[in-house]
TIDREN-268595 format. One line per field, with one value per residue: x, y, z of N, C-alpha, C in turn; chain. Coordinates in Angstrom, 2 decimals, always signed. Each point is the difference from the previous one (the first is absolute). Layout:
! TIDREN-268595
n_X (X	...)
n_Y (Y	...)
n_Z (Z	...)
ca_X (X	...)
ca_Y (Y	...)
ca_Z (Z	...)
c_X (X	...)
c_Y (Y	...)
c_Z (Z	...)
chain (A	...)
***
This chain:
! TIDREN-268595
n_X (-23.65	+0.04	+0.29	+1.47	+0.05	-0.82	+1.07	-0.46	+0.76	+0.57	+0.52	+1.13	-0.24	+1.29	-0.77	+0.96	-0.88	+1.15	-0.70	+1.74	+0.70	-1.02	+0.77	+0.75	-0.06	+0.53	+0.35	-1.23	+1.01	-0.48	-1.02	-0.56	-1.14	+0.29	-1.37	+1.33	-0.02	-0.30	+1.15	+0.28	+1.34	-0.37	+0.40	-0.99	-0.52	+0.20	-0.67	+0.49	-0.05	-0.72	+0.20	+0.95	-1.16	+0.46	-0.04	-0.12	-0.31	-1.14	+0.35	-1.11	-0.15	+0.64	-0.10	+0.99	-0.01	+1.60	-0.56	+0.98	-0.55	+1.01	+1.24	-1.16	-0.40	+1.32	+0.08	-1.38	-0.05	+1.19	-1.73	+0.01	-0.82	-0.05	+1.13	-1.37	-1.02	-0.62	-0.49	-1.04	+0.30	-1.39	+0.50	-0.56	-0.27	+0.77	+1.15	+0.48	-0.72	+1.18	-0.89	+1.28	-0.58	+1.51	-0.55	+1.09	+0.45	+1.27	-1.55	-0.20	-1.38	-0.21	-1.30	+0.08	-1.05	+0.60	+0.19)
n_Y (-2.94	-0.07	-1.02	+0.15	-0.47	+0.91	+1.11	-0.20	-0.79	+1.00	-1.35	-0.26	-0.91	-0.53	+0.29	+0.03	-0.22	-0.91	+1.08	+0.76	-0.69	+0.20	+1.16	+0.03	+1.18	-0.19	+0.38	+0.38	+1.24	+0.12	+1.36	-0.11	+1.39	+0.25	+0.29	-0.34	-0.98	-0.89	-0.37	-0.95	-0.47	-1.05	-1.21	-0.43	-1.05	-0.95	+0.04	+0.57	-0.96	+1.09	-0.13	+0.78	+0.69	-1.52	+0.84	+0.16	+1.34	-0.56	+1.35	+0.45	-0.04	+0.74	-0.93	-0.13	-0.92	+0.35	-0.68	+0.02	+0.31	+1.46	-0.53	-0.44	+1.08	+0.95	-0.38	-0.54	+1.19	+0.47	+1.07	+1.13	+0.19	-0.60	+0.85	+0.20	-0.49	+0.96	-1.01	+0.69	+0.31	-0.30	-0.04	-0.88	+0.90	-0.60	+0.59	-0.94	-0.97	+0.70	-0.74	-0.06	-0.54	-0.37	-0.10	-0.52	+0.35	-0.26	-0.24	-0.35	+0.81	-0.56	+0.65	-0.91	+0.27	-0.62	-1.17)
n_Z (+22.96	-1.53	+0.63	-0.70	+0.91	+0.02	+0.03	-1.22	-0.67	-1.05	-1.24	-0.87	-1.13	-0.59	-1.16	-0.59	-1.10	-0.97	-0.42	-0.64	+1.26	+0.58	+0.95	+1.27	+0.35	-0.09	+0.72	+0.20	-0.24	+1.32	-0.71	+0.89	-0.06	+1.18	+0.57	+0.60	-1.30	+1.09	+0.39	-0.75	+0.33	-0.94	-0.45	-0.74	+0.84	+0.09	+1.19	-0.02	+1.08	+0.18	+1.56	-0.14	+0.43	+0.91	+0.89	-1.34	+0.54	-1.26	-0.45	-0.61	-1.38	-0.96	-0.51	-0.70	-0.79	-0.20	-0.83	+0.54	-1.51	-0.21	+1.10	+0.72	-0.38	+0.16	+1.30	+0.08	-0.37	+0.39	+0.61	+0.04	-0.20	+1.13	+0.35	+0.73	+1.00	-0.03	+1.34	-0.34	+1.08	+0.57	+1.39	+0.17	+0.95	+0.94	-1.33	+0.90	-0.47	-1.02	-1.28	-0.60	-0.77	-0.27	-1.16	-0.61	-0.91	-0.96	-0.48	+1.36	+0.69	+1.26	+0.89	+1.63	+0.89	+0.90	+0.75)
ca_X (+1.24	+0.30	+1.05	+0.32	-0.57	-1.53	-0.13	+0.17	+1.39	-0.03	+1.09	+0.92	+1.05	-0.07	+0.46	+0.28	-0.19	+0.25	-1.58	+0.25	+0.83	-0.94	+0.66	-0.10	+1.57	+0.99	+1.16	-0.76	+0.13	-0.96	-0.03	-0.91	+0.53	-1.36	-0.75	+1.14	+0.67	+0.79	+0.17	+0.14	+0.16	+0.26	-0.09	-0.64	+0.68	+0.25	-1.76	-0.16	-0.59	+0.87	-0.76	+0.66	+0.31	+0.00	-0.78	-0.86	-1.42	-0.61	-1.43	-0.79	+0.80	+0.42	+1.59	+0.42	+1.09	+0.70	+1.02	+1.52	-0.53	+0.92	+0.77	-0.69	-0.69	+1.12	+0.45	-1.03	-0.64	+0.92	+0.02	-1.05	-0.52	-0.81	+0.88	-0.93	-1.18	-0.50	-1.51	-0.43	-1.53	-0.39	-0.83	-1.22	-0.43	-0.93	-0.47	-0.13	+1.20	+0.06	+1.49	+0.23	+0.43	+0.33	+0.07	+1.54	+0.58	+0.63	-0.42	-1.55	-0.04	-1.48	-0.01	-1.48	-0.04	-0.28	-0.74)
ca_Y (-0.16	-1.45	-0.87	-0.95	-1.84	+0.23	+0.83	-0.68	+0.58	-0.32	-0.64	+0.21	-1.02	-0.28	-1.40	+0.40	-1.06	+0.25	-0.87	-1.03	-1.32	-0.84	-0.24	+1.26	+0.62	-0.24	+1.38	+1.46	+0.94	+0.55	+0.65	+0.86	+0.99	+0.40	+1.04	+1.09	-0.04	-1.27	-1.20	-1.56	-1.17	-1.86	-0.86	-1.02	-1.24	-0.61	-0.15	+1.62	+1.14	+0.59	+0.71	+0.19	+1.53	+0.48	+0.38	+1.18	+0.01	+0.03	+1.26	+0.72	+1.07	-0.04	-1.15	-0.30	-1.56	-0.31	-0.99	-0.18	-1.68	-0.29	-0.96	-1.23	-0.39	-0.40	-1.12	-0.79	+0.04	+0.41	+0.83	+1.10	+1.06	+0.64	+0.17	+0.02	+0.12	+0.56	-0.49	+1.49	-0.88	+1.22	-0.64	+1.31	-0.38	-1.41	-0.77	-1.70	-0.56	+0.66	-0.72	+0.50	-0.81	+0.91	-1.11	+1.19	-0.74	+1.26	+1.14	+0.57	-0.77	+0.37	+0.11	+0.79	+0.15	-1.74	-0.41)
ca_Z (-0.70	-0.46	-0.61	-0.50	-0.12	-0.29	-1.36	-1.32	-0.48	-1.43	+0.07	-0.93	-0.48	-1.24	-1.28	-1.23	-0.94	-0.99	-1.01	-1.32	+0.60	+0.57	+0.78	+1.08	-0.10	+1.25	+0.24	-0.65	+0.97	-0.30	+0.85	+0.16	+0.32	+0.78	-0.24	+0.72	-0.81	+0.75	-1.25	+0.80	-1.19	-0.05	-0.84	-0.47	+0.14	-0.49	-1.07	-0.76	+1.43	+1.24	+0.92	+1.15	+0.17	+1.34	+1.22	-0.39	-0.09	-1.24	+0.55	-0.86	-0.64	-1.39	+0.14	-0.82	-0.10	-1.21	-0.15	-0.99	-0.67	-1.23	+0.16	-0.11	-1.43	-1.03	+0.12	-0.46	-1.64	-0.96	-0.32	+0.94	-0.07	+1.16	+1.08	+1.34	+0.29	+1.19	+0.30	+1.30	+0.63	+0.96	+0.68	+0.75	+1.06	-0.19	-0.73	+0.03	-1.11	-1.21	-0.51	-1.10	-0.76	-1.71	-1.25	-0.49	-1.47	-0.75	-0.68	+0.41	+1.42	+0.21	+1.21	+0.23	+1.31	+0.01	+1.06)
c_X (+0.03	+1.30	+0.59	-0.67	-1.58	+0.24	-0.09	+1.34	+0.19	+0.59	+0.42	+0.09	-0.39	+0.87	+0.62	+0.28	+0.25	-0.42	+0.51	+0.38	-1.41	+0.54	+0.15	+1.20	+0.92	+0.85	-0.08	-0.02	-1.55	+0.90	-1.43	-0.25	-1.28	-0.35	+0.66	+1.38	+1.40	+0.41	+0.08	+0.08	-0.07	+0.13	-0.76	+0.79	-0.34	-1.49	-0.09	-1.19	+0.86	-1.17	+0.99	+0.68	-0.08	-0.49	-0.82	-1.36	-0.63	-1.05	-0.76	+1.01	+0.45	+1.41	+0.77	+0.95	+0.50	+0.63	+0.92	+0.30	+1.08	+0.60	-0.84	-0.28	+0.89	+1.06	-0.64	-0.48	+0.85	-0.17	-1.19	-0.68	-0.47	+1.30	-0.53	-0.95	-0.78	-1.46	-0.13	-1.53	-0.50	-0.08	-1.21	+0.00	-0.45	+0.26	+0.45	+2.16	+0.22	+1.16	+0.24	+0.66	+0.45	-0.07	+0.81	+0.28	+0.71	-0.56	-1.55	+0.46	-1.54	+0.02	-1.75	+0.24	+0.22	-0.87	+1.65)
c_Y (-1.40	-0.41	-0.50	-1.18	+0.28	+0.17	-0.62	+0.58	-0.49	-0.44	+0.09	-1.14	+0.52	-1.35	-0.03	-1.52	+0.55	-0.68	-0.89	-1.06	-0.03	-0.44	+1.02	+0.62	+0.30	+1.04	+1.12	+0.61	+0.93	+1.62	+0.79	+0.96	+0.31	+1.53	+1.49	+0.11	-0.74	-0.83	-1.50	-0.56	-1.30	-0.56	-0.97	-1.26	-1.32	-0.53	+1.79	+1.06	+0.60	+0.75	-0.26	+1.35	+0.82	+0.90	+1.25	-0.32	+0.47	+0.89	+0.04	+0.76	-1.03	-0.71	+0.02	-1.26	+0.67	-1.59	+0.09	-1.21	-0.06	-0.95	-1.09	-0.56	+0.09	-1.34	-1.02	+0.40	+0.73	+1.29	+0.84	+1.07	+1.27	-0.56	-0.04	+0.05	+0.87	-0.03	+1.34	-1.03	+0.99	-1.27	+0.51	-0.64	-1.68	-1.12	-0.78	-0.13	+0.49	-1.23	+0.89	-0.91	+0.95	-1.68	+0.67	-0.79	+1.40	+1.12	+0.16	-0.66	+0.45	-0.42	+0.18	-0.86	-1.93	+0.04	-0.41)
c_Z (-0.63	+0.06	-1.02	-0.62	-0.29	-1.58	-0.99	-0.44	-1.49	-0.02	-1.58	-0.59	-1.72	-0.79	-0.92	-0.87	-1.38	-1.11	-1.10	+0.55	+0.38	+1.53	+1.15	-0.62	+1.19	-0.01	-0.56	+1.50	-0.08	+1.80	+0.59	+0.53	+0.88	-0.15	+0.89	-0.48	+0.33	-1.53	+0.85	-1.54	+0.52	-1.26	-0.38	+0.46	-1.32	-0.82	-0.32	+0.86	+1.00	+0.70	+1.36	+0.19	+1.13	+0.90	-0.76	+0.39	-0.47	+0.50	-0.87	-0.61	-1.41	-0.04	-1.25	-0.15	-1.11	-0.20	-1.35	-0.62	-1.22	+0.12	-0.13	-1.65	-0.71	-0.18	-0.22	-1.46	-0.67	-0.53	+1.12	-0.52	+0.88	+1.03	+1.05	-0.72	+1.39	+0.01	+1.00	+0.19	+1.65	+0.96	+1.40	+1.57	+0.37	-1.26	-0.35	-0.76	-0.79	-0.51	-1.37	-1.10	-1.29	-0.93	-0.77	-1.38	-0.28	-0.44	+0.83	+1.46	+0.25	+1.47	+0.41	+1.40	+0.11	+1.17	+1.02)
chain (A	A	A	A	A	A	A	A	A	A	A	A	A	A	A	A	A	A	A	A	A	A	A	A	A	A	A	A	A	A	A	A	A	A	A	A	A	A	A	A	A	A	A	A	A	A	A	A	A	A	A	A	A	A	A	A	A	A	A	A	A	A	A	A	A	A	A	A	A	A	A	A	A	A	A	A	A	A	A	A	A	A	A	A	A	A	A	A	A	A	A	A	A	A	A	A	A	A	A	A	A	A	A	A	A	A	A	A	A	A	A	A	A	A	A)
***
């Protein structure tokens, strides 16, 4: 029987940086949706990370992050194109750290695995 404390356990953080200020975004509601179709919401803090998603435990399986970027970007650029953003990402057995960084401006965003 493994333990807990043996087991490798996945862990969650993300970034959200706003490419036109050259800056974090701050108070980007993000929600994510686990692979049983669990939800868990948080907010981007003040450097525009969040990883506080408390006692989940990160299984193998298919994740989804919506982050809710209209209010952010309307109030900072006066305009939105993209009301959310949804990152679907897999995580696997064992697999370590998953960071999720979103790079956001009014009219694009872009994403890929961090460290």
């Amino acid at each position: 029987m493994t333990s807990k404390m043996n087991r490798k356990i996945n862990t969650l953080s993300s970034h959200v940086l706003d490419t036109t200020n050259g800056k974090p975004a701050a108070g980007i509601m993000l929600t994510l949706t686990l692979p049983d179709d669990t939800h868990f919401a948080g907010t981007t803090d003040k450097d525009g990370r969040f990883n506080q998603w408390g006692t989940i435990d990160f299984l193998a399986g298919e994740y989804c992050i919506r982050f809710h970027c209209k209010d952010y970007l309307i109030s900072t650029h006066g305009q939105s194109f993209y009301p959310f953003i949804d990152i679907h990402f897999e995580m696997t057995k064992n697999g370590g750290h998953y960071h999720i960084p979103l790079l956001i401006s009014p009219f694009g965003y872009s994403s890929y695995r961090g460290s």
